[in-house]
C-alpha positions as CSV (number, residue, x, y, z in Angstrom):
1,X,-9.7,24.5,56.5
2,X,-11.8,24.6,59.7
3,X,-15.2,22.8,60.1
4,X,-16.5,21.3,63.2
5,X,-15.9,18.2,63.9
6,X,-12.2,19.5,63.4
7,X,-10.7,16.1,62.5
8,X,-10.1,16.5,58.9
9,X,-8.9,14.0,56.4
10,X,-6.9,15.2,53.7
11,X,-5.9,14.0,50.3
12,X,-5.0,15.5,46.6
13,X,-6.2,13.7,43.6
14,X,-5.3,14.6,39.7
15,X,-7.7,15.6,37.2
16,X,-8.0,12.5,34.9
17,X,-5.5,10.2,35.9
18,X,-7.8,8.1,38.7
19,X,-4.3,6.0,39.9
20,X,-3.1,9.7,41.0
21,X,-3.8,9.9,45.5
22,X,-1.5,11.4,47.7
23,X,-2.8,11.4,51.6
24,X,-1.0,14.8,52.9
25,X,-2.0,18.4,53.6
26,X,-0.2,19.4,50.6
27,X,1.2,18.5,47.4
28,X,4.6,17.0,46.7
29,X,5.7,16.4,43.1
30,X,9.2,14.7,43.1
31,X,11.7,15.1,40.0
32,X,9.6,17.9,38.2
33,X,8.5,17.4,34.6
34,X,6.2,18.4,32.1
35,X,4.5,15.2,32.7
36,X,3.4,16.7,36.2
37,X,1.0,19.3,34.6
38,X,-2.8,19.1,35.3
39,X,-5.3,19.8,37.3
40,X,-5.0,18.8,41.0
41,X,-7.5,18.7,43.3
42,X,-7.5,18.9,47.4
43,X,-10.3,17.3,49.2
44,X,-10.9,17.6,52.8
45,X,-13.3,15.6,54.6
46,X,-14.3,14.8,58.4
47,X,-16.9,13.1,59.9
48,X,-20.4,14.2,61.8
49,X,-21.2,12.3,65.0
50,X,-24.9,11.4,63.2
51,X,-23.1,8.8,60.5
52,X,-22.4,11.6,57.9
53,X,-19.8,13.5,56.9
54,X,-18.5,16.5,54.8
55,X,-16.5,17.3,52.5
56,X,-14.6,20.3,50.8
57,X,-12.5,20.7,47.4
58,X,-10.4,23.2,46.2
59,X,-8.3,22.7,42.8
60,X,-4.9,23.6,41.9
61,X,-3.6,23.7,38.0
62,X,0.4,23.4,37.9
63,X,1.7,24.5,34.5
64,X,5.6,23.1,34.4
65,X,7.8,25.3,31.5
66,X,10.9,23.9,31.1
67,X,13.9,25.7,29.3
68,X,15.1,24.9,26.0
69,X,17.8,22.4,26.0
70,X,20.6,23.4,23.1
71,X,22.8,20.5,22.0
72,X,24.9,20.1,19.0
73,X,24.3,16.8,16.5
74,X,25.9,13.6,17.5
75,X,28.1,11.9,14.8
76,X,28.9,8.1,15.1
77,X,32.1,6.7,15.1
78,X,33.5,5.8,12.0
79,X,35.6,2.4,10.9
80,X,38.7,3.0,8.5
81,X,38.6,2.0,4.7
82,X,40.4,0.3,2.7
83,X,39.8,0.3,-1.1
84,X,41.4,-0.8,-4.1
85,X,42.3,1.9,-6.8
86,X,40.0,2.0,-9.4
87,X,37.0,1.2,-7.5
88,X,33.7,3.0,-6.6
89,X,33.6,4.6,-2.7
90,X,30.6,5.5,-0.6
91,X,30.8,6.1,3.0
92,X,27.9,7.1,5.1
93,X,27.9,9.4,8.1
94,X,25.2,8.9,10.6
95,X,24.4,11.5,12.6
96,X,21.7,11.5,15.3
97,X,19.9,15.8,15.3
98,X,20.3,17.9,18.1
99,X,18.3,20.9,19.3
100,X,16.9,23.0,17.0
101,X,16.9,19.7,14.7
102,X,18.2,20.9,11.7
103,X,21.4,19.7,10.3
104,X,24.1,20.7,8.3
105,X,26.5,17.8,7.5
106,X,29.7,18.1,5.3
107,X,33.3,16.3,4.7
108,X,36.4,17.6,4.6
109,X,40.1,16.3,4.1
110,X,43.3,16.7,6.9
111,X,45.8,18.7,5.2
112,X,43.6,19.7,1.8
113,X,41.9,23.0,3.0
114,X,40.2,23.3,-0.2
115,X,38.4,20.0,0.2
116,X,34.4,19.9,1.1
117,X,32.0,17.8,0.1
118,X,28.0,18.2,1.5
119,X,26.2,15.7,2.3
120,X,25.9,12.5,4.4
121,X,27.5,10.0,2.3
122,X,31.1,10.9,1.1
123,X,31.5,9.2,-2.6
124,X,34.4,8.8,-4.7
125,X,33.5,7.2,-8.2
126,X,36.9,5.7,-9.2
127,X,39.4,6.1,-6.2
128,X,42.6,7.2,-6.6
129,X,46.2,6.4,-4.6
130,X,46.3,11.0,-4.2
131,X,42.4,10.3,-2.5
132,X,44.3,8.7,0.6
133,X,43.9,10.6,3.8
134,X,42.2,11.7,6.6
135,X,38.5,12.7,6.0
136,X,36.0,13.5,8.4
137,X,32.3,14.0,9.1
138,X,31.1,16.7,10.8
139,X,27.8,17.4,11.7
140,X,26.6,21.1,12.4
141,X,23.2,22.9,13.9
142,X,22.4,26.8,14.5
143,X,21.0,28.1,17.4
144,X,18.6,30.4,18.3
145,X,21.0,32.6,20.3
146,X,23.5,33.3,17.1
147,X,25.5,30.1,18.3
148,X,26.8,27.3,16.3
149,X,26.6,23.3,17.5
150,X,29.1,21.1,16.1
151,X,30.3,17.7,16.3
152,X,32.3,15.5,13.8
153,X,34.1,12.0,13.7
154,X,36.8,11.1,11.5
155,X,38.5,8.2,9.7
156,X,41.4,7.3,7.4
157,X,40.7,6.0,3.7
158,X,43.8,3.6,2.8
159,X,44.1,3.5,-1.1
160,X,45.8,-0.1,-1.9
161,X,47.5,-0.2,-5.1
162,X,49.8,-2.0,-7.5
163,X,53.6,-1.6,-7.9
164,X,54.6,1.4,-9.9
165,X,58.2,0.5,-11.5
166,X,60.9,2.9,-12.9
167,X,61.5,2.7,-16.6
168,X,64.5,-0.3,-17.1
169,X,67.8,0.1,-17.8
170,X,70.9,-0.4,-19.9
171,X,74.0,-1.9,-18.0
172,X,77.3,-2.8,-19.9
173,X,80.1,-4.4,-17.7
174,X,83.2,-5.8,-18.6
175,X,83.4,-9.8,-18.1
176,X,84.5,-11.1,-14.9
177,X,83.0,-7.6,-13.3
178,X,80.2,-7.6,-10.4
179,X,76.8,-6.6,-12.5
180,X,74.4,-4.5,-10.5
181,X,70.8,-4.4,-11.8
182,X,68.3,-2.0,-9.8
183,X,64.5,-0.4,-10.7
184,X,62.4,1.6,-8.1
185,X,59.1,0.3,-7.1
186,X,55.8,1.8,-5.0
187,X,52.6,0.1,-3.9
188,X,50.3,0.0,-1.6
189,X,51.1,-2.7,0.3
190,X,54.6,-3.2,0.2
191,X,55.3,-5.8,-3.1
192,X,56.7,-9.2,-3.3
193,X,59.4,-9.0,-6.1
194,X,60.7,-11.6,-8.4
195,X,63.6,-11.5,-11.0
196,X,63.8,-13.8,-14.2
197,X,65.8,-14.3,-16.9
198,X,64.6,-16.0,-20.0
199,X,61.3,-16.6,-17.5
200,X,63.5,-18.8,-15.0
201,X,63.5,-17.3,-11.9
202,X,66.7,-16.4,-10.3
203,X,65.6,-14.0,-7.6
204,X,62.8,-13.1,-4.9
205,X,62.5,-10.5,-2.2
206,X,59.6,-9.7,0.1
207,X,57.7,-6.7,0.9
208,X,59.9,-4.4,-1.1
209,X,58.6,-0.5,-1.2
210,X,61.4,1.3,-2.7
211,X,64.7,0.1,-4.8
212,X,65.0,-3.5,-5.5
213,X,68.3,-5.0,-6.6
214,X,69.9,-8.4,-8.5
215,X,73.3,-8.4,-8.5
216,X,75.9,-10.6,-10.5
217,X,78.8,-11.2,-8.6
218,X,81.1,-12.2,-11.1
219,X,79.5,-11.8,-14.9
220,X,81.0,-13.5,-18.0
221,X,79.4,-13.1,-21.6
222,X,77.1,-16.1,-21.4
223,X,75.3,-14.0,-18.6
224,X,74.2,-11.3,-21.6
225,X,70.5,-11.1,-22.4
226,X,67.4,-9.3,-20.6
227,X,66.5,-9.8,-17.3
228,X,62.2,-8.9,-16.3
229,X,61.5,-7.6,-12.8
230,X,57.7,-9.0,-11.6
231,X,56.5,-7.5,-8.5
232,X,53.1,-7.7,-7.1
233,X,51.3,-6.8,-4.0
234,X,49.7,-9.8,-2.1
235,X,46.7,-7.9,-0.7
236,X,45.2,-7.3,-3.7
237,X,44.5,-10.6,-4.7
238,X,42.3,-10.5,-1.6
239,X,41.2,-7.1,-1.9
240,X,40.9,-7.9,-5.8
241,X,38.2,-11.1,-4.7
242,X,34.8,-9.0,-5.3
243,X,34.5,-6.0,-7.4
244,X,31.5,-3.4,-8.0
245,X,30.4,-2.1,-11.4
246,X,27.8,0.9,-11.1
247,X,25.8,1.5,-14.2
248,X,24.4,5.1,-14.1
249,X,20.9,6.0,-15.5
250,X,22.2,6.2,-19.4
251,X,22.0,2.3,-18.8
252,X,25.6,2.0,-20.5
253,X,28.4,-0.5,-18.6
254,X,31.9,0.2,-19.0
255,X,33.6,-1.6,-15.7
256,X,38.1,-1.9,-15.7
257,X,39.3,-4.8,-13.2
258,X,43.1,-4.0,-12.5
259,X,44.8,-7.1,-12.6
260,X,48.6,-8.0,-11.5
261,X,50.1,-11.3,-13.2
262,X,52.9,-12.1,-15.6
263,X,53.1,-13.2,-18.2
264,X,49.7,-12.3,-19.8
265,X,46.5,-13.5,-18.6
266,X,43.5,-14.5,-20.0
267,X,39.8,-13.8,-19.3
268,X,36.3,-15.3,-19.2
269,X,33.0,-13.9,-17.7
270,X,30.3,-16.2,-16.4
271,X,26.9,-15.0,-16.6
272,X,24.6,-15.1,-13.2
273,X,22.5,-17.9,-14.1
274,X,25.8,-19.8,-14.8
275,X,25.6,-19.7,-18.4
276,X,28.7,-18.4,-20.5
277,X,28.9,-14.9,-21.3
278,X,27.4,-13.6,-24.8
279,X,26.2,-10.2,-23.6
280,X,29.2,-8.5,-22.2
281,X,32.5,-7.6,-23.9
282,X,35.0,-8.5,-22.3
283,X,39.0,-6.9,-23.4
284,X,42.3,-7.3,-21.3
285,X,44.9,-4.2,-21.6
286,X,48.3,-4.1,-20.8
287,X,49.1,-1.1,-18.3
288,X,52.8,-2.5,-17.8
289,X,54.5,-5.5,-18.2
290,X,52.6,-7.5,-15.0
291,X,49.8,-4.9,-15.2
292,X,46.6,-5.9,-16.7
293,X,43.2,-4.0,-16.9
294,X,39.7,-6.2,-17.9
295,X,37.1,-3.7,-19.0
296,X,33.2,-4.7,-19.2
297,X,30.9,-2.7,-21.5
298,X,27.5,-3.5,-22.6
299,X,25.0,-1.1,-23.8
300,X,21.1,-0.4,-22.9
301,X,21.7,-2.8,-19.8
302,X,18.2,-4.6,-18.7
303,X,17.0,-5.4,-15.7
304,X,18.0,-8.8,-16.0
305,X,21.4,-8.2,-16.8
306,X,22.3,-7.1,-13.2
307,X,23.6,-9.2,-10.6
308,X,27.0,-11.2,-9.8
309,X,29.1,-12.2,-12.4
310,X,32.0,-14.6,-12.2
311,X,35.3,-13.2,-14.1
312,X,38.0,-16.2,-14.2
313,X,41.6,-15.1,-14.7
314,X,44.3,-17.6,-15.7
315,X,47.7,-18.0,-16.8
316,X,50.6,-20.8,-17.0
317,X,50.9,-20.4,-13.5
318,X,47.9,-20.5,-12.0
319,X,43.3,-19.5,-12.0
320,X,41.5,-17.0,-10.4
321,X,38.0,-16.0,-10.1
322,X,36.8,-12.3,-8.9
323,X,33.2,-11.8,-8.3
324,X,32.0,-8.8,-10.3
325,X,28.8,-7.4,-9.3
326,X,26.7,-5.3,-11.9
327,X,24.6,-2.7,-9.9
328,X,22.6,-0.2,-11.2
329,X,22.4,3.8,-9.7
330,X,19.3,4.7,-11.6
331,X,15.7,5.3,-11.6
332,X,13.7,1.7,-11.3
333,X,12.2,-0.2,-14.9
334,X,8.7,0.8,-15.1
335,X,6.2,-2.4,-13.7
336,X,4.8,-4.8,-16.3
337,X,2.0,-7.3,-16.8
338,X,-0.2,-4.6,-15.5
339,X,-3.8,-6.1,-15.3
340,X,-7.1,-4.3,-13.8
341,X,-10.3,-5.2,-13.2
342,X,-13.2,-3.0,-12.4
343,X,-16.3,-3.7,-10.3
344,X,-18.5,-1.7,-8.1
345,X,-16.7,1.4,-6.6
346,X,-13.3,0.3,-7.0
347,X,-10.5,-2.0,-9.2
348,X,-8.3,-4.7,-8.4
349,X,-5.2,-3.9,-9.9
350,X,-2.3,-6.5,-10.2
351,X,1.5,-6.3,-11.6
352,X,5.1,-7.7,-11.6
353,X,7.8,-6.2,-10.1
354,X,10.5,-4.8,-12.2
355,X,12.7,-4.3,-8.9
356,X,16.1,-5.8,-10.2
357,X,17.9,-5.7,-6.6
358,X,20.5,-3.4,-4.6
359,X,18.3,-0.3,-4.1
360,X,14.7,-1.2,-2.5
361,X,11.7,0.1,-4.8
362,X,8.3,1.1,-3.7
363,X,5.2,1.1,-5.6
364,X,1.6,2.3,-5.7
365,X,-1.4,2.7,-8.2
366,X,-3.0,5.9,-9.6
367,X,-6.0,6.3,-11.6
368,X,-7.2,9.1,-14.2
369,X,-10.4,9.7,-15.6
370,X,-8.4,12.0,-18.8
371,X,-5.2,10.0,-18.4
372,X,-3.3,13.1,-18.2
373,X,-3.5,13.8,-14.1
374,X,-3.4,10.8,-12.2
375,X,-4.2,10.4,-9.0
376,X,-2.6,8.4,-5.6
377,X,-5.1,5.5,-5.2
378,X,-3.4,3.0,-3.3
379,X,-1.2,2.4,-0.5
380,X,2.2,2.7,-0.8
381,X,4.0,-0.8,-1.3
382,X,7.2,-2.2,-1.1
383,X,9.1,-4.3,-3.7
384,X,12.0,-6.5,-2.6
385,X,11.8,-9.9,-4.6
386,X,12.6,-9.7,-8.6
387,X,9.6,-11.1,-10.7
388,X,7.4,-10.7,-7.9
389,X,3.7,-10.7,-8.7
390,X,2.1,-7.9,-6.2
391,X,-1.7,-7.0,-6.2
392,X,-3.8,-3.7,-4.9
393,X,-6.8,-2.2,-4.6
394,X,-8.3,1.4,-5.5
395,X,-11.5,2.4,-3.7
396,X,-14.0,5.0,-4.0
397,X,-14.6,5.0,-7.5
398,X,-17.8,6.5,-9.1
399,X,-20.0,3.7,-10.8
400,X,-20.4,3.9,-14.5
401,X,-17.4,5.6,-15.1
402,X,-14.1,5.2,-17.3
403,X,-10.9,4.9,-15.8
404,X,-7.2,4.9,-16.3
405,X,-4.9,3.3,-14.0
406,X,-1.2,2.9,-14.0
407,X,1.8,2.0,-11.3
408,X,4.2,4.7,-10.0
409,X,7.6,2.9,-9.1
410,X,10.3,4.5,-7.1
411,X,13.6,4.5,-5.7
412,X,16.8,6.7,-4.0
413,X,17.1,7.6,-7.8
414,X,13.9,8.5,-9.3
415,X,10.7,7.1,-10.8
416,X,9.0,5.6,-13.1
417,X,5.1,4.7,-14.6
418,X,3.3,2.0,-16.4
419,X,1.5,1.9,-19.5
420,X,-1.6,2.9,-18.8
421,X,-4.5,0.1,-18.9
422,X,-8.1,1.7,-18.5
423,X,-11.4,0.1,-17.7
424,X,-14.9,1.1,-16.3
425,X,-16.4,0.5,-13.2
426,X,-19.8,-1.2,-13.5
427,X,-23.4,0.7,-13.4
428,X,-24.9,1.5,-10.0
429,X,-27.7,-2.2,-9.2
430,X,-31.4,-0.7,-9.0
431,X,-33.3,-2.0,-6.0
432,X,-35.7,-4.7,-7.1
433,X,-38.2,-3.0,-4.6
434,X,-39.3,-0.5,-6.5
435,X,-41.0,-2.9,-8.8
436,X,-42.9,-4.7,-5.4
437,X,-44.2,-1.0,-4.3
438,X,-45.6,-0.3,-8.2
439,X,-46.9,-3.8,-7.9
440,X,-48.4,-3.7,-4.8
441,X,-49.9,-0.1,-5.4
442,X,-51.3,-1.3,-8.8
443,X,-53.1,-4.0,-6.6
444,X,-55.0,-1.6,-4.5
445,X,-56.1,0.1,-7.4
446,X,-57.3,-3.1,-8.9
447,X,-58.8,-3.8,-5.8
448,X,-60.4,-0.7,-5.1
449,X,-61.6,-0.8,-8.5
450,X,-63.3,-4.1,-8.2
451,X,-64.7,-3.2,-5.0
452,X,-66.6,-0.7,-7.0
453,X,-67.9,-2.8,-9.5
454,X,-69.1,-5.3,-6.6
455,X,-71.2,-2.3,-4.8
456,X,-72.6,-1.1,-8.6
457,X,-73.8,-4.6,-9.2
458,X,-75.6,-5.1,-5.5
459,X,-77.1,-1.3,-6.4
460,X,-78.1,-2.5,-9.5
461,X,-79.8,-5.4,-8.4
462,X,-81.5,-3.3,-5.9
463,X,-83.2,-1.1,-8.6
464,X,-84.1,-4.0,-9.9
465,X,-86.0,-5.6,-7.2
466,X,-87.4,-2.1,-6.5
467,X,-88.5,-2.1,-10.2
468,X,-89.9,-6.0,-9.5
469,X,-91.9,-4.9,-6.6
470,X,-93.3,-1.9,-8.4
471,X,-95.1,-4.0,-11.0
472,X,-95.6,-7.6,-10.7
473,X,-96.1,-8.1,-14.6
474,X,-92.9,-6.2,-15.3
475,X,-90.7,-8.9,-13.2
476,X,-92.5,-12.0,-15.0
477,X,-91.3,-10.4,-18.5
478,X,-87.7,-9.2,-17.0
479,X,-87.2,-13.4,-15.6
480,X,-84.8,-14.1,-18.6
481,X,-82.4,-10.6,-17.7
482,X,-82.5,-11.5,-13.6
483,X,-81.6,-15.0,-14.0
484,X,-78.0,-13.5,-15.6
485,X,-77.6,-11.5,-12.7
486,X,-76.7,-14.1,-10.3
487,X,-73.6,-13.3,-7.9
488,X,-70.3,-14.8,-8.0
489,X,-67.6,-13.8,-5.4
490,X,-64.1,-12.5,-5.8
491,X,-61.0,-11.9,-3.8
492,X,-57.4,-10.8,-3.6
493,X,-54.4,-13.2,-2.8
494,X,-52.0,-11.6,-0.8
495,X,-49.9,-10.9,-4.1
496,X,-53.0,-8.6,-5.1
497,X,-53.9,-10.8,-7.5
498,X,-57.7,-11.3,-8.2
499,X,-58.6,-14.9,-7.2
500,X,-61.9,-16.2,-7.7
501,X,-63.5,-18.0,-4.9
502,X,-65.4,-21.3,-4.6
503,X,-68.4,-20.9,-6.1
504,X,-71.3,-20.1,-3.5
505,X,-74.5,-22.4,-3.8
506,X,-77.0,-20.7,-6.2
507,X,-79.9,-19.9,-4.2
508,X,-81.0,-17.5,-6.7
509,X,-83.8,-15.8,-4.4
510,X,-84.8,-13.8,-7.6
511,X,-86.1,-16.7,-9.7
512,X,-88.5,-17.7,-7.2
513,X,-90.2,-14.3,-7.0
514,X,-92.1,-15.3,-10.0
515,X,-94.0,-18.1,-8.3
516,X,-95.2,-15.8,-5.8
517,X,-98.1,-13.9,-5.4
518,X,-97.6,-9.8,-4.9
519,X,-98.5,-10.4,-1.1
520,X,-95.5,-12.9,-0.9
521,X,-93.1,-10.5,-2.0
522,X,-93.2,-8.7,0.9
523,X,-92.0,-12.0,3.0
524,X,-89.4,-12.5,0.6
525,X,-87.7,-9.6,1.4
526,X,-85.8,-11.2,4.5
527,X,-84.9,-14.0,2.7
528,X,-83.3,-11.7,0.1
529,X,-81.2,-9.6,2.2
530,X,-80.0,-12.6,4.3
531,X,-78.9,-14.2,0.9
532,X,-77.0,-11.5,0.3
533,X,-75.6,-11.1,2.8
534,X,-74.4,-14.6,3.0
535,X,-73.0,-14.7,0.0
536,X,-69.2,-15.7,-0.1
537,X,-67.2,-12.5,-0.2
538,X,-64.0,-11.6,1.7
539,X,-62.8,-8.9,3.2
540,X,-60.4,-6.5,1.4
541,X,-56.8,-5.7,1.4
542,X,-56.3,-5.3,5.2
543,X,-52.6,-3.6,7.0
544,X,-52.4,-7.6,8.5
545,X,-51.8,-9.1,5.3
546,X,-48.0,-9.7,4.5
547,X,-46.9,-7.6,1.6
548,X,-43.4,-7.0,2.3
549,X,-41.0,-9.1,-0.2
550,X,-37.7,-10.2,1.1
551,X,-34.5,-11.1,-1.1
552,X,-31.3,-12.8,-0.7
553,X,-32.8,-12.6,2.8
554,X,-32.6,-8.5,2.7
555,X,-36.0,-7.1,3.5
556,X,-36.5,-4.8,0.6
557,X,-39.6,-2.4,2.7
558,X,-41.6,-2.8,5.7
559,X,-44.2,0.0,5.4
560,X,-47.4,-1.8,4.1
561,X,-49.6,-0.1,6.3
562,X,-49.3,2.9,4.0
563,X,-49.8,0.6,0.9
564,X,-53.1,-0.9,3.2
565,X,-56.6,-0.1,2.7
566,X,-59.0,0.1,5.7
567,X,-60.0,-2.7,6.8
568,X,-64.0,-2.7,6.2
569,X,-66.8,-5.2,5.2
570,X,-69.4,-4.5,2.4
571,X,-72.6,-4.1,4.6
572,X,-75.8,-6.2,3.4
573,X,-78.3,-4.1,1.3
574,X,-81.7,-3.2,2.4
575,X,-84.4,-3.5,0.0
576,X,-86.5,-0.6,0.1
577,X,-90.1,-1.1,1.2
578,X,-93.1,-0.9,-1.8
579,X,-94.9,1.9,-1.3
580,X,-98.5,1.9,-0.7
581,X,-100.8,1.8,-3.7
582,X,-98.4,0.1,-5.5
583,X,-98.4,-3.3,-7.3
């Protein structure tokens, strides 16, 4: 840029983002972004020898496209598993989307080709010792060139089971022989096994996971009789501690608790307020000789019939307790002790949770005016307590009009609806103003009307005194009508009210006309009109006056001057003059 003076100050602003200056001759935008696009602007100024100065701008718009980044979805790590046989499995893959955003996400099994499962959570509903293996998540997005981004993370699901023995055996020996008993036994963990005879126990061995032996060196014929084989697997009385129980949306239980113990145990189920069981059914089976299976049922479960329950175990040997916890994998019970209450334009609309825990629940109202399509009316809210009383409210309602209103519960599983309660909103409050403007209108019309009757009666008493002055004889025989013709003023409050006013002084001018002589009358006429004139009468309705009504402190109209008559005074009558030749 040239100008004279030709020292030049240079610097570039940006468009909308005043904290943007950079003092240079051109622009410099480090680490390029498309947070760097705008509008820049160069401004170049110097300075005149006079005090003044100019200045010059020129603008620059920088548009930054950046290329699309392609990535493949990222699946976290995830932990191995182990779980007891028998019991429910749900593992959950997270994955974090990639670029394009959409994800495919499946499992599969190591060495089970035919294995695949979609979806993000991999779920087993009664586990198996053949489910063991190597399962993993993978996570998978297309992209726009044809290509295919993939990531996946894998784990291995330990199934822990009790020992599976071999059917017994038959062994004769001769006496004084060595005796050799054996069985075969699997778990999952290794097993501690015991031997007994007559239930005196003559032989223990640790972590056994194959053939376990007792062996009688030298047997003589007191040694015949039956010998029983325990073994069991000391992880699962930990892993055995707390068991799940899913009831599905038929509402029916029907939980088995594999138990290991010998001999036979019994069972007992506590309920979760600590009360003894009377709602479940509770049966032990024998699977094997130290294998046991407790099975739960109970039909059209309630919502207050999940939660922890305590099963107790016990034999001659020893007590156990295993937490069993009742969950349910269905839709939520429907909300109850729905109450609403209409008012002006909207409803207050209260209820009590039916959430029953596990699985988080949300909630909102709707409202019908048919109660056959509802509408969303509320905000969306969530329930977490059980019994919790939770309150709403629906807005824009029309006044007058007859509603239904109901609460929409719903969780991971489905939904559900009140019974609907309907009410109507209240009528639509008429202004009390309306009333003050008919009021105050109906006051100028009284007033006006009045008005007139005042300017009749001075006309009238005019034609009168014409008529007196006309004949002298007439107005001695008319005394008795004039004397009833005497003036008494009105006025208006300022609630346009017709108020009479103190009486004025009766100076009735009229009456002493008949003690004058025809030549008097002329004298009187001064008197008369000044009278008149005097008399008390105020002035009407007037734009000062205060007619505007105010209530609750809300001014209900303003505009009186439109409700106002003009402000005038009644002007004093002039008697007309006799004429001459007349009496």
């Amino acid at each position: 840029m040239a100008g004279n003076p030709s020292n030049h100050v240079y610097y570039w602003t940006r468009s909308g983002d005043d904290s943007f200056r950079e003092n240079n001759t051109y622009l410099r935008l480090n680490g390029l972004s498309r947070n760097e696009s705008g509008t820049y602007i160069c401004t170049a100024v110097n300075s005149y020898s006079t005090g003044g100065e100019g200045k010059d701008s020129k603008t620059l718009t920088v548009d930054v496209q950046c290329k699309e980044i392609l990535n493949p979805p990222v699946v976290s790590p995830l932990p191995n598993v182990k779980r007891v046989e028998g019991e429910h499995v749900s593992i959950w893959c997270n994955v974090t989307s990639g670029n394009p955003s959409y994800t495919t996400i499946y499992w599969t099994k190591s060495g089970d080709s035919g294995f695949r499962q979609s979806g993000s959570t991999l779920r087993f509903n009664y586990i198996s010792k053949s489910q063991s293996g190597t399962y993993s998540c993978v996570a998978e997005n297309n992209y726009n060139n044809g290509e295919k981004g993939a990531n996946q993370q894998s784990f291995f699901l330990d199934v822990l089971y009790g020992p599976v023995l071999t059917h017994g055996q038959t062994l004769r020996v001769s006496e004084g022989q060595s005796a050799r008993m054996s069985t075969s036994i699997t778990s999952n963990p290794a097993s501690n096994v015991s031997w007994f005879r007559d239930n005196l126990l003559v032989s223990s061995q640790q972590s056994v996971n194959g053939t376990t032996s007792y062996t009688i060196t030298r047997a003589e014929c007191t040694d015949t009789g039956s010998f029983q084989v325990v073994a069991s697997s000391p992880r699962l009385t930990t892993g055995g501690s707390y068991v799940e129980l899913y009831v599905g949306s038929n509402r029916y239980l029907n939980g088995q608790i594999s138990l290991l113990s010998y001999p036979q145990p019994t069972a007992s189920l506590t309920l979760p307020s600590g009360a003894p069981n009377t709602l479940v059914t509770v049966r032990s089976v024998t699977a094997a000789t130290n294998s046991f299976t407790i099975t739960l049922t109970k039909s059209n479960l309630q919502s207050d019939d999940f939660g922890t329950y305590v099963l107790s175990v016990a034999n001659q040997y020893g007590r156990r307790t295993i937490s069993v916890n009742i969950i349910p994998i269905s839709k939520p019970f429907h909300a109850t002790k729905v109450l609403v209450t209409c008012g002006h334009g909207q409803a207050l609309v209260t209820w009590q949770s039916s959430y029953f825990g596990y699985r988080r629940q949300y909630s909102l109202v709707q409202y019908s005016t048919d109660n056959v399509k509802f509408i969303n009316g509320s905000e969306i809210t969530t329930e977490y307590t059980k019994e919790e009383i939770l309150q709403t409210s629906v807005h824009n309602l029309q006044d007058s009009t007859h509603y239904f209103f109901r609460v929409f519960t719903m969780n991971t599983h489905g939904f559900s609806t009140s019974i609907p309660i309907n009410c109507s909103t209240a009528a639509t409050q008429e202004s009390s103003s309306t009333s003050v403007v008919v009021g105050s209108v109906l006051g100028s019309l009284l007033f006006l009307a009045i008005g007139a009757m005042v300017f009749i009666s001075y006309k009238y008493i005019s034609g009168f005194l014409d008529f007196f002055i006309k004949s002298y004889d007439a107005l001695q025989r008319e005394k008795t009508f004039a004397d009833n013709h005497s003036y008494e003023p009105y006025d208006f409050s300022d609630q346009g009210v017709l108020q009479k006013t103190s009486r004025a002084p009766k100076k009735n001018v009229l009456k002493s006309l008949f003690h004058k002589t025809p030549k008097d009358i002329k004298k009187m006429e001064g008197s008369i009109s000044e009278a008149l004139d005097g008399a008390d009468v105020k002035e009407s309705l007037s734009p000062e006056m205060n007619l505007t009504e105010t209530k609750g402190g809300e001014r209900l109209y303003v505009n009186t001057n439109d409700l106002a008559i003009p402000n005038t005074k009644i002007k004093p009558i002039v008697f007309p003059k006799p004429k001459k030749g007349q009496t």
